[in-house]
N, C-alpha and C positions, 0 to 999 in steps of 0.2 A: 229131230231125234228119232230111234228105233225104239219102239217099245214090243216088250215078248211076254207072249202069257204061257200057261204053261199047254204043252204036247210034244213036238218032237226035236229030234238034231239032238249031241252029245250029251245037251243039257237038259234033255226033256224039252223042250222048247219050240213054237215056231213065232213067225213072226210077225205082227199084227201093223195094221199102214203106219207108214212113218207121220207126224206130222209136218207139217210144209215148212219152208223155211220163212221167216217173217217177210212179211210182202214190204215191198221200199218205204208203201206210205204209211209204215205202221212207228216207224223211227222218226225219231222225233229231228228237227232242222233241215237245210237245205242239205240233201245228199243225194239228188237223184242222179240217176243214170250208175248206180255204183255197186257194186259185187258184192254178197255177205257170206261169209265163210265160218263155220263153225269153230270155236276155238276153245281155252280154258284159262282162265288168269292165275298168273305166279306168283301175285305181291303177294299173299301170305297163302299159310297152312290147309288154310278154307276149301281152293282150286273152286271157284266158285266157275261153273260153264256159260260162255259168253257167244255172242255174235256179232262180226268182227266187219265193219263196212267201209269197202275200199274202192278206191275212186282214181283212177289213172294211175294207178301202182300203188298207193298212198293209202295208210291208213286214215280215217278220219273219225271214225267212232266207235266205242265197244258198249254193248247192251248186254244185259243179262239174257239168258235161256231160260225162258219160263217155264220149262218142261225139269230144269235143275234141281236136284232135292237140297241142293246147300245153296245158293246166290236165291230160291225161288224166284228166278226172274229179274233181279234188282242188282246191282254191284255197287258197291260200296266207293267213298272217294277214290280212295288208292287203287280200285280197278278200275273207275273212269281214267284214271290220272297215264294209264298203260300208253296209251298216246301220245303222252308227253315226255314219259322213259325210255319210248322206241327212237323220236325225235329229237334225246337232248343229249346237245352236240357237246357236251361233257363225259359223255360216254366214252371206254378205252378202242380204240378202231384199230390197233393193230398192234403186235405184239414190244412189249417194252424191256432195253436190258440199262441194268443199274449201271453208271459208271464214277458215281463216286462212294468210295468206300466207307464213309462215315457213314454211321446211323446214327438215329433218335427220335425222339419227339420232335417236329418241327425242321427236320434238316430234309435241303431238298436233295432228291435220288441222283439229279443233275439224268435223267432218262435218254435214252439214244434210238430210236427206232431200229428195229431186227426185222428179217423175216420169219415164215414160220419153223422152216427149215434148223434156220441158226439156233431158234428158242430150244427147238425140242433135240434138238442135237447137243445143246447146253445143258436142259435138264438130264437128259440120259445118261450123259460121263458124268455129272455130279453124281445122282444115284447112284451108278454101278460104284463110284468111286470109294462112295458111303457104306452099302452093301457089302463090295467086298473088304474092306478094311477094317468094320467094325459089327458086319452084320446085318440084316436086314430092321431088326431093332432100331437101328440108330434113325429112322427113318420115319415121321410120322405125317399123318394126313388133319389138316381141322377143318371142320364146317360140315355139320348136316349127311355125317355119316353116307356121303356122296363115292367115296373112295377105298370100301371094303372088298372090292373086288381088285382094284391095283397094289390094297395092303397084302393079300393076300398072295397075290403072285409076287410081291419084295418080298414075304416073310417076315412082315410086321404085324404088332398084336397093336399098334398106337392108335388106334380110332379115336379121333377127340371130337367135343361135341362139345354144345353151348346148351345141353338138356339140364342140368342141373341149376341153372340160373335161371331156367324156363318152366321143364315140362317132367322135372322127373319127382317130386314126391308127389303127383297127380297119378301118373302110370302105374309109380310103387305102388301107393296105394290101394289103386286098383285090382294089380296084383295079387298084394295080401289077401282082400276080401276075396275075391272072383274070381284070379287064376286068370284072368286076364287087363290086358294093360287099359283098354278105352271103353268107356261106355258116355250115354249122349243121353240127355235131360230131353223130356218132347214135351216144350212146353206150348205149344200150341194147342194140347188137347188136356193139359191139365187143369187140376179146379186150385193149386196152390204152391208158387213157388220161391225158394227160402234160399238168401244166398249169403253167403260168409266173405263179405270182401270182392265177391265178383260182379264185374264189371265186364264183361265182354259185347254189350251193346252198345257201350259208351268207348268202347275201344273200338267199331267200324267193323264188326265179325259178321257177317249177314246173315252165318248158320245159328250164330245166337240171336239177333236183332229182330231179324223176322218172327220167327217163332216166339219170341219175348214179346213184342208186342200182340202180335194174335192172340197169344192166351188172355194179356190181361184186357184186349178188345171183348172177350170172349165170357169176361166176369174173373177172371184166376184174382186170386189175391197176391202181390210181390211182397214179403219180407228183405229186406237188407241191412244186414250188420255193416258198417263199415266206420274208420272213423272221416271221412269223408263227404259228403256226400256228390257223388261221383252222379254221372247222367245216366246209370242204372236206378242209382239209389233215389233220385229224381221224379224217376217215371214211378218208382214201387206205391205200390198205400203208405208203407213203415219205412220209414230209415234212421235205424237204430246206429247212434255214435258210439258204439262200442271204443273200449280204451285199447287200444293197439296190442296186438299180443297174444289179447284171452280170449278168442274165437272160440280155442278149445275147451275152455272152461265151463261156458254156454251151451256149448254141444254134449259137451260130456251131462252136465245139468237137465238136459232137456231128456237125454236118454235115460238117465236117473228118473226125471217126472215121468216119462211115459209108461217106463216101466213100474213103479211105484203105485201107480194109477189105474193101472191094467188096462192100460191103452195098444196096448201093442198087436200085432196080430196073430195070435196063438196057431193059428190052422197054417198060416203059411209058415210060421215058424218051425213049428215042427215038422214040419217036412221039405223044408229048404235049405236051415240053418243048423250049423254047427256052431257051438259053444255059448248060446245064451246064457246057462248058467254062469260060468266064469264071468261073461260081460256084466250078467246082473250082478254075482258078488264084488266086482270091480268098482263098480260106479253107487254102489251104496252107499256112499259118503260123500257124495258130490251132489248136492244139493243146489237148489237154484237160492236160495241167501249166501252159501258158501260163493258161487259164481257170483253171486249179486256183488259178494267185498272186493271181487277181485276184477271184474270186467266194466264196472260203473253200468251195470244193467240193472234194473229194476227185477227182484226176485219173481216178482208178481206178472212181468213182461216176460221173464224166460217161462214161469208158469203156464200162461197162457200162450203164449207160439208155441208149446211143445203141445198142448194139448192141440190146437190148430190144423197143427202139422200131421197129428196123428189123426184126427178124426173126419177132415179134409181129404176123402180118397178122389181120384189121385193127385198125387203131391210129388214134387219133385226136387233135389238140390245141383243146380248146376254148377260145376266147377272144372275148371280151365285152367290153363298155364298162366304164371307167373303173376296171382294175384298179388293184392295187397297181404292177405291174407296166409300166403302158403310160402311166401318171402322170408319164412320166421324159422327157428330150430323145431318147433311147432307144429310145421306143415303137414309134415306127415299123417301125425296122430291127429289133425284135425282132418283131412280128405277123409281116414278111416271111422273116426267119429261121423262123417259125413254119409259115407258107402252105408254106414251102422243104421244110424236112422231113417235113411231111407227101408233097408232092407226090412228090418223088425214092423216096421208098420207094412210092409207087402205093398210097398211102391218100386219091384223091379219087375222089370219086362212086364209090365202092363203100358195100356195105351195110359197117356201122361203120368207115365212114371219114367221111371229111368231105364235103358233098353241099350242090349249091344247093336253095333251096327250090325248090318248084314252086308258085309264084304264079299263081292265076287272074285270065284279063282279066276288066277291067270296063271301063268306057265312062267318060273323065273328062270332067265336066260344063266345057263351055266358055259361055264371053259371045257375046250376040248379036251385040258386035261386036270387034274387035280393038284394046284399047284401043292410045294413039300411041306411038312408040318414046320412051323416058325421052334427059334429056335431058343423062345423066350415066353413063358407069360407073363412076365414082370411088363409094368407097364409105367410111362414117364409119370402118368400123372395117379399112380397109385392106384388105378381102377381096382385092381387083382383084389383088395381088402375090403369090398362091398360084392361079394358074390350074385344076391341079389339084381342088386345093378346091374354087373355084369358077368352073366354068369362063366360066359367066355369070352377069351379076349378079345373078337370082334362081333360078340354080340353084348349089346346095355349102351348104354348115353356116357360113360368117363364122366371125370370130376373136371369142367371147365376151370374153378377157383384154384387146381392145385397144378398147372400145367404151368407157370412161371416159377413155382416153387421147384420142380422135377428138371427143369431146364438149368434155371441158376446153377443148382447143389451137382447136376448129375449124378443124381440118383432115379433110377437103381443103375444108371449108364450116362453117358453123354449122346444127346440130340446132334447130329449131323447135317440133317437135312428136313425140312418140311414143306407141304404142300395145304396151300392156305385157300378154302374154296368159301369164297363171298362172306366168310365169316369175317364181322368188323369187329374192330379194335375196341370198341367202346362196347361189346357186352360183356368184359371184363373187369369185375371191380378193382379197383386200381389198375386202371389201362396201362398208367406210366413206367410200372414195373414190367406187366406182359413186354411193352414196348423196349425195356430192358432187358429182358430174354429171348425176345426173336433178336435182337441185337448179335447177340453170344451164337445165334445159330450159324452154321459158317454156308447155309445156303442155301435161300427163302423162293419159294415161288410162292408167286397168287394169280390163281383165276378168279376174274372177276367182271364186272360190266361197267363199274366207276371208279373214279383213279382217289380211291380214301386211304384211309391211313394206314391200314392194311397193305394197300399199295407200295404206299410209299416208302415200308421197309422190307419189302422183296428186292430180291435181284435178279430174279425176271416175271416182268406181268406179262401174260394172257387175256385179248378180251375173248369172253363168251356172250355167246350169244342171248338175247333177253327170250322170254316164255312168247314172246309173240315171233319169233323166228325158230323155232327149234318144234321136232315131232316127239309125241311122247303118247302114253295113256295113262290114265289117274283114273284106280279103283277108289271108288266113296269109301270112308273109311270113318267119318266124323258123324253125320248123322243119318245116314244109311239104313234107313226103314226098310227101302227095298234093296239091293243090288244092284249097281250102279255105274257104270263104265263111265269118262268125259275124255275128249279127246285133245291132246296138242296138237296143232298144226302151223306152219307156218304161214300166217296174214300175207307180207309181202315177200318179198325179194330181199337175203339177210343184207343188214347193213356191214359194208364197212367189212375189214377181214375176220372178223367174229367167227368161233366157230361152237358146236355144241360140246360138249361137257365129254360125252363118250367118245367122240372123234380125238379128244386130246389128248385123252388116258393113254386110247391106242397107240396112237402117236408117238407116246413114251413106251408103251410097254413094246411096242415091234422094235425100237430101237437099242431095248435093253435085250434083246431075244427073248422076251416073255408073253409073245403074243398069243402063246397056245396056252398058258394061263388064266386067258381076260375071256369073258364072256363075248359072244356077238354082240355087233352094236349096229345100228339102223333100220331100216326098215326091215330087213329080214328078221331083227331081231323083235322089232313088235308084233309081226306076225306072229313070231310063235310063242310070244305072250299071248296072243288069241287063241289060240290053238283050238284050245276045248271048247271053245264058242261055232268055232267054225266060220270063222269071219278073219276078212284080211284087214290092214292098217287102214288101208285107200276105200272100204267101204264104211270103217268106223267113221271117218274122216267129212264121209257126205254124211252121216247120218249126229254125229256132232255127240250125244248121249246116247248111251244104250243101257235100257232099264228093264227089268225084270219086274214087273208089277205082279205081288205077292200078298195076300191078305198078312198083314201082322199076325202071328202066331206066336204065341209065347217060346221061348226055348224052353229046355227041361232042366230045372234047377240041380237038380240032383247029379247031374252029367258032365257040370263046370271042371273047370285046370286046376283044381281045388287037390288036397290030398283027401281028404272027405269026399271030392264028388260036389259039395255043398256048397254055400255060400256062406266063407268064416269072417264069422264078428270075432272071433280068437284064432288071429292066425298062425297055422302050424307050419307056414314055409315060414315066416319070421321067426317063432322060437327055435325052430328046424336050426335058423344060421346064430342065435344067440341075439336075436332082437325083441324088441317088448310087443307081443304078440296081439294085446289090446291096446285102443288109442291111452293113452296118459298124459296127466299135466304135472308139468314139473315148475318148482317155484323158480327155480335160477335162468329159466327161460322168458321170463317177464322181467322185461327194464322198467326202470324207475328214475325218472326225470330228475336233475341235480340241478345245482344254481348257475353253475358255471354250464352243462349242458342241458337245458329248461325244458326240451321241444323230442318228442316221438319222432323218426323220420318215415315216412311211407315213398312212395313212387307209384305212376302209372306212365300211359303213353296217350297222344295223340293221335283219334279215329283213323290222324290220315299217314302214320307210320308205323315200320314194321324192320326192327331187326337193325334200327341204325343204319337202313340203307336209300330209305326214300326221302329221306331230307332233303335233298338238292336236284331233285326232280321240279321242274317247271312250276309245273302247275301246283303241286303242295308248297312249295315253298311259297307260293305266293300267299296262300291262304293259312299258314302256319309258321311263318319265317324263324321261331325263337321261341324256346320256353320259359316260363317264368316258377317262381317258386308261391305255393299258395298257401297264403298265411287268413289265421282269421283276421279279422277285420277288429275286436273288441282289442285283440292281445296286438294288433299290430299299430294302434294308438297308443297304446301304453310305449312301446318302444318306440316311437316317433318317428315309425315307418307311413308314409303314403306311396296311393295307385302308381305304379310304374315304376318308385325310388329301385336306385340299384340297391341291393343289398348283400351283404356277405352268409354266408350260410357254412359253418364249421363242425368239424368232426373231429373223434380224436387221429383221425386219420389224414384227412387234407380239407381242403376248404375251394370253395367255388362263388363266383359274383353271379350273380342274374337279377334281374325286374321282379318288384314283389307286385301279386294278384290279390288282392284283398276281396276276402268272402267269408258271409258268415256260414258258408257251409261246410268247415270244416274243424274238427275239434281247438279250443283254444290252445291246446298243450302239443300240436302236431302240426305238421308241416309235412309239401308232398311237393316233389319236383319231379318234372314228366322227364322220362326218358328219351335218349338216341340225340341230342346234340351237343354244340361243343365240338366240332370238328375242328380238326388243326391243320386237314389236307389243303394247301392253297389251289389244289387241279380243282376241287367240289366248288367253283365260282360263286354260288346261291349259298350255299351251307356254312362254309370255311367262316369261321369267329362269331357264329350266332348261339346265343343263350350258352349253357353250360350243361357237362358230360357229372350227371348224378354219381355215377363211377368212382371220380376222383373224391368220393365223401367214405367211400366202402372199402374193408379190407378184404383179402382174399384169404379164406382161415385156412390155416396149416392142415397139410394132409394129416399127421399125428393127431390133432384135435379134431379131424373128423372123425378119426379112428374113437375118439375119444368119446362123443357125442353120440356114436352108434345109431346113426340113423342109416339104413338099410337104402334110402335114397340119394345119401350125402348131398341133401338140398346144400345150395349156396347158402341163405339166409342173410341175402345182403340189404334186409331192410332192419335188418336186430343192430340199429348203430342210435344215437342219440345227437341232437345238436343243435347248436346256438347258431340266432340270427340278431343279423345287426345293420345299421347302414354300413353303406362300403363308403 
């Protein structure tokens, strides 16, 4: 890796010796005689920086980069496993067109092999056909907001995204308080850390796991609410069986105690924070015996963490996407209860508090020319009515839950055409209706790198290339202390006809005449994403990391994307759009267990998956074949449930069979089924008919009832369902 301190070049900068690259004998098994190449891992969000060791063209092992501010060194299962997703001959190798006309659930595509030529001469007379007939509109893009540079030159506002069953009342939240979307927990230097439902050490995150453990190596105390006890909640001192739901109740309570107490921290408040008054008159009747009735928490247990919390400097609260926790209508107002507490005690931007990243610029590649304004901001899945969200039509996450709803009805139009980029079927609650509305679509593509279900109702797949064949750069963005550059490169020789992701777009867009629309793409184009560094692709590439090592220094509170300037515990872009400016607990947002539906439902994942896409990858599958559903142990004697029995698991929505796990570590009145399986692609050979898709238990709530609900996130909330279990 490169590392720069500071003095000269654009950046102020030069550049201090690279460290070496790992010597052979420093990797562990037999690999000698073999090439190591700097690289970065794609199985999830993290981009944890790796070193890539090949041996007669062949990959053969991936190590973490010890110089990494997010892997520090280590890679989690799912990035060792990159080895076995580059190698596994279930992968899509060359472009597919549908040739039978039926769809659904389970019906097979009857697939024909194409060339690249036919594919992308296919997609373009569809498009233009869509475009000029009904508009640019009629056209939309899903998966990971990979495709706002092709929406842009169609003339579509349809950005769709899987962020609100993920990652969006975490960012909103964010938002509201700070004015901006990400901030990162450094718990490796904290003395106290308190978490609601989160779990991202036990879900295989390294940018959490590492630093989770070091602090509490280090003496930190862990708090965990959960009603679970999950392998966070495991490692903590506390783990508190909170009743599903009332995170917010607890939080709201503790802020009530600190402030009540005068525990808070007066000097940083006043002069960082906007609206304490309003927060203190707000939460003056939220008591922790009040919380006590409604969370099954002990008065005297929120008493005491709130005092903890606050007198324990520093102290931190981590939270991530798609907890247990933030799963709820709830969500929101608890992150801001969360950003709340932390800030009032003056645990932001100190060392083990909470702290923005420090993102380095890059230069983003623009089009030669500006394609025409769209000629629509109405959007399929109803974005247009969460401005927050979104405040423009191709900027915010869309509502994932209302995109089969906007499809069926056509409203505010008829869908034409879409492009489906790696986003799987099953992070849709209720898949089987999504799988009913790309039905209706009259012409599906997917790019992708496995033939899943997704797949399998396009009518023409694309494969792409995987993260260890494609070139790329990834600014740190998640726990970025310092500045951070990681580099993609390709390990070997791409397999198979695969091609990258921007090469494809072009592809389409030269075809349609819109190539002076699209930004550059290749290598010339990551050069001048460097630009202001003064560094070309091919020198990142030898150097693997490039970091700017910067003493931590506070930012200036007062300076935030704030309308204040400030950091608001009463936020004025919320009331600004007509939402509840401070966190709140609402009674109709907490379910209550019936005879006929007895049991709480929760959800998490397995360490070693991500996104419903590593299921049938080799080496996970072997070490994780199937999920089961976790019942306690006392209540599942009562029902004459034993270890392994199949069982039925129902909603008022639909119902699903799996294996019960019996343990008593988790509430008697709750049940938790791991995500991402249940595949029905018979091409997934490993995957295809193991455990069951949680999906099929959840509804997808009506765009109108989100409007309803008014949350400025338009969380999913697909864990607010209730349900009975039984043998099957």
């Amino acid at each position: 890796m490169q590392t720069l301190g500071a003095g000269a070049g654009l950046l102020g900068l030069i550049p201090l010796p690279a460290r070496a690259l790992q010597e052979e004998a420093t990797l562990s098994g037999d690999i000698s005689g073999t090439n190591t190449l700097f690289t970065t891992c794609g199985m999830c969000a993290s981009h944890c920086a790796m070193i890539a060791s090949v041996k007669d063209g062949r990959l053969v092992k991936l190590d973490g980069n010890p110089d990494d501010q997010h892997g520090r060194g280590r890679l989690c299962g799912k990035g060792n496993a990159g080895v076995s997703l580059l190698y596994d001959p279930d992968r899509l190798k060359y472009p597919l067109k549908r040739t039978n006309p039926e769809k659904g659930v389970g019906v097979d595509p009857k697939w024909k092999r194409i060339s690249w030529d036919e594919a992308l001469d296919t997609i373009a007379a569809e498009l233009s056909k869509s475009r000029d007939q009904f508009g640019g509109r009629s056209i939309a893009w899903l998966g990971y907001h990979a495709g706002k540079d092709l929406l842009r030159a169609l003339g579509s506002p349809n950005d769709l995204c899987h962020h609100t069953k993920c990652n969006s009342a975490r960012v909103i939240g964010n938002l509201g308080v700070f004015g901006q979307r990400y901030l990162a927990p450094d718990m490796s230097e904290t003395r106290y850390i308190l978490g609601f439902g989160w779990d991202m050490p036990g879900k295989g995150k390294n940018v959490f796991a590492g630093p989770f453990a070091e602090g509490i190596a280090k003496g930190a105390k862990a708090v965990i609410f959960d009603p679970r006890q999950s392998a966070t909640a495991a490692m903590a001192e506390e783990w508190i069986p909170i009743r599903p739901g009332t995170d917010i109740a607890v939080a709201l309570a503790m802020i009530h105690s600190i402030i009540r107490n005068d525990l808070y921290d007066k000097a940083f408040v006043e002069a960082n924070v906007y609206g304490f008054d309003r927060l203190a008159d707000s939460v003056r009747d939220k008591t922790p015996e009040w919380a006590a009735r409604i969370s099954d928490v002990p008065a005297e247990t929120i008493e005491r963490i709130a005092r903890e919390f606050a007198t324990t400097k520093p102290a931190c609260i981590p939270h991530y996407k798609r907890g247990v926790h933030v799963m709820r209508r709830e969500g929101l107002s608890l992150i801001n209860a969360e950003n709340i507490l932390c800030a009032i005690t003056g645990n932001i931007e100190i060392a083990g508090g909470m702290f923005f990243p420090r993102t380095p610029r890059v230069v983003r590649n623009r089009p030669k020319k500006e394609p025409p304004e769209m000629d629509t901001h109405l959007r399929i899945d109803g974005a247009q009515n969460f401005p927050v969200l979104n405040p423009h039509p191709l900027s915010g996450d869309g509502l994932i839950h209302t995109i089969a709803e906007g499809i069926l009805k056509e409203e505010p139009y008829p869908l034409k055409a879409l492009i489906v980029y790696k986003q799987g079927l099953f992070a849709f609650s209720n898949p089987n209706r999504m799988a009913t509305a790309l039905a209706k679509v009259p012409f599906v593509v997917n790019i992708n790198i496995y033939p899943d279900e997704m797949a399998c109702l396009a009518d023409i797949v694309l494969p792409e290339r995987t993260y260890l064949e494609r070139k790329e750069i990834n600014a740190r963005s998640l726990f970025a202390k310092s500045p951070q550059i990681s580099v993609f490169q390709p390990v070997v020789e791409p397999l198979y006809e695969a091609r990258e992701l921007d090469e494809i777009k072009a592809g389409i867009a030269e075809r349609m005449g819109l190539a002076d629309y699209m930004p550059e793409h290749g290598e010339a184009a990551l050069n001048e994403q460097l630009k202001y560094l003064e560094m070309t692709y091919q020198e990142l590439k030898g150097m693997g990391l490039l970091t700017f090592r910067k003493r931590f220094k506070p930012m200036d509170l007062t300076k935030l994307n704030t309308i204040s300037g400030k950091i608001e515990v009463f936020s004025q872009l919320f009331e600004q759009h007509g939402y509840d400016p401070l966190p709140v607990f609402k009674d109709d947002f907490v379910l209550t267990p019936t005879s006929e539906y007895p049991f709480y439902f929760t959800t998490t994942r397995s360490p070693l998956n991500f996104h419903c896409t590593t299921e049938n990858i080799p080496w996970i599958h072997e070490m994780v074949p199937e999920n089961m559903v976790w019942i306690n142990a006392g209540k599942a004697r009562e029902l004459g449930i034993r270890k392994d029995d199949m069982v039925r698991v129902e909603s008022i929505h639909g119902q699903i069979v799996l294996k019960a796990f019996l343990t008593e570590g988790i509430r008697p009145d709750t049940v938790c089924v791991p995500h991402g399986y249940g595949h029905w692609s018979k091409f997934l050979t490993r995957a295809a008919y193991q455990g069951a898709n949680d999906g099929d238990l959840m509804c997808d709530i009506p765009l109108q009832e989100m409007i309803r609900i008014n949350d400025p996130s338009a969380n999913a909330a697909d864990s607010d369902i209730l349900v009975r279990v039984s043998k099957a």
